[in-house]
C-alpha positions in Angstrom: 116.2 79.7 103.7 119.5 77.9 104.7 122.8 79.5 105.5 120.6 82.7 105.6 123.3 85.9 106.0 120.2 88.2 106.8 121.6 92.1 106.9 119.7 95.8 107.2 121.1 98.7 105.2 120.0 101.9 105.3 122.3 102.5 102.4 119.9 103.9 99.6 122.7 103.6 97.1 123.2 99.8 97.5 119.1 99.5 96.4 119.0 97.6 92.9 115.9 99.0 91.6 115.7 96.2 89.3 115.2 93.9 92.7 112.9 95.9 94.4 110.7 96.3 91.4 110.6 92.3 91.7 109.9 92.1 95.5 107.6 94.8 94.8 105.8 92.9 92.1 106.2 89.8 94.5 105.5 90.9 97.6 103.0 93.9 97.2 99.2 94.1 95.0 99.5 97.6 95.7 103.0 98.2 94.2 102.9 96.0 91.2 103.9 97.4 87.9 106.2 100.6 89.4 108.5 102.1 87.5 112.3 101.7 87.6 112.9 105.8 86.8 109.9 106.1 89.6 110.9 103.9 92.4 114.2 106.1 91.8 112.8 108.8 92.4 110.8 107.8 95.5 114.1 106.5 97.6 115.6 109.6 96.3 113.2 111.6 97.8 112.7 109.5 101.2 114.8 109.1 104.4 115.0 106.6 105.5 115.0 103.8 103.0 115.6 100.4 104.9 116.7 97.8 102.7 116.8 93.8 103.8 119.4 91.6 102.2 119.9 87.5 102.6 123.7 87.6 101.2 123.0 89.8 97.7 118.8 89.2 97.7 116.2 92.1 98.1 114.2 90.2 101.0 112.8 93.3 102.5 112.3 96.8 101.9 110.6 100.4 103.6 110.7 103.7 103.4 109.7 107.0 104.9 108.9 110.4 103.9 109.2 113.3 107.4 110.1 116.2 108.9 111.8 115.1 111.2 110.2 116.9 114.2 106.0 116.7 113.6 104.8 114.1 111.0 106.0 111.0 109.4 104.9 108.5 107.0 106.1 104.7 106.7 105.8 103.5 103.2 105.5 99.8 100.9 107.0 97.8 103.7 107.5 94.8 102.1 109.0 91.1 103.1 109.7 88.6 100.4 107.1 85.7 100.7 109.5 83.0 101.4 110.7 85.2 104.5 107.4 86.0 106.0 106.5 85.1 109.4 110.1 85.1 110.3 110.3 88.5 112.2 111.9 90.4 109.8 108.7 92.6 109.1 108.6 93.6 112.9 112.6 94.4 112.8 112.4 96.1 109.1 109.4 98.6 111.1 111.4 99.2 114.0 114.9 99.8 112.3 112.7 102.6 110.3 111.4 103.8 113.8 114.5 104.0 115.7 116.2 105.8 112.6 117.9 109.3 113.5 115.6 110.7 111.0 112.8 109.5 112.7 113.5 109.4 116.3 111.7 112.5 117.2 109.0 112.9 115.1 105.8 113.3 117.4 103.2 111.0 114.9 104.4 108.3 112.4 101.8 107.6 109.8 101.4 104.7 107.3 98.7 102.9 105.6 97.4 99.6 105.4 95.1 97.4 103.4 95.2 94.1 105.6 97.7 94.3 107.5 96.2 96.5 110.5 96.6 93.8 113.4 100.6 93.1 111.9 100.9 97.0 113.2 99.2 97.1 116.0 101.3 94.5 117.7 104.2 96.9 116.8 102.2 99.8 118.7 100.6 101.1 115.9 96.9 102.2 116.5 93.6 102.5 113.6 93.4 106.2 113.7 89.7 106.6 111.1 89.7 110.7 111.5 91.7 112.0 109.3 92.7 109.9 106.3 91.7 111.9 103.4 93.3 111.4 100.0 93.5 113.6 96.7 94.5 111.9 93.6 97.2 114.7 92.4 97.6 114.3 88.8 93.6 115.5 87.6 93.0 117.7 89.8 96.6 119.5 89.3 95.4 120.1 85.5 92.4 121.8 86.7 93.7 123.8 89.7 96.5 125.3 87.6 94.0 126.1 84.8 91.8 127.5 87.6 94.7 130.0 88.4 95.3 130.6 84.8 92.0 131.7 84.3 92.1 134.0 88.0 95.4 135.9 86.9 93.9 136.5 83.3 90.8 137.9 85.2 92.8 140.2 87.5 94.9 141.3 84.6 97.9 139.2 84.6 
């Protein structure tokens, strides 16, 4: 890492999605094998997307989906290896945080696999109540054919 020229963007237009499907596939065991047409679409429809850059290098990258007012959610934070344990992960968080889009949202959400006490020294805190998850893509099938079926019953 010498002659580092470390910079944060919040510049969604300067993200090449060929480098953060690299970092990703890196960085991340959660994000490997994404899409270049669906991490497009996932900065697309996020603000803020916080990109890091050592001169013309994807070294970092987060983004959020919100509001603005009640609930947000942080998503794939991500630090290059070679730049871990630098800082950069706490600044990347906290440039997402202190974001105009973000600045008044009343809870900031964001999940972790192993990283739990990384966030917690950021202020973060284990919140077990209310994570629940539905896995879209089956169930959408069978909800819509549910509705199908109810409108053909009531005569639609």
């Amino acid at each position: 890492m010498n002659e580092s020229q470390i910079q944060f963007s919040d510049c969604k237009s300067e993200i090449d999605l060929y480098q953060l499907q690299e970092l990703l596939n890196v960085s991340a065991f959660w994000a490997k094998g994404r899409s270049i047409e669906d991490l497009g679409i996932a900065i697309a429809n996020s603000e803020p997307v916080i990109s890091v850059w050592d001169r013309d290098r994807l070294i970092g990258f987060a983004r959020a989906t919100s509001d603005g007012i009640y609930r947000a959610t942080i998503w794939d934070v991500v630090i290059h290896p070679e730049y871990q344990s630098s800082g950069l992960g706490s600044n990347l968080v906290k440039t997402v945080l202190s974001h105009p889009r973000m600045r008044r949202v009343e809870r900031v959400y964001l999940m972790t696999t192993h990283q739990q006490g990384f966030y917690k020294k950021i202020g973060f805190q284990p919140n077990t109540t209310t994570t629940m998850v539905l896995h879209n893509r089956a169930n959408l099938a069978l909800v819509q054919a549910t509705e199908v079926q109810l409108q053909e019953s009531l005569g639609g």
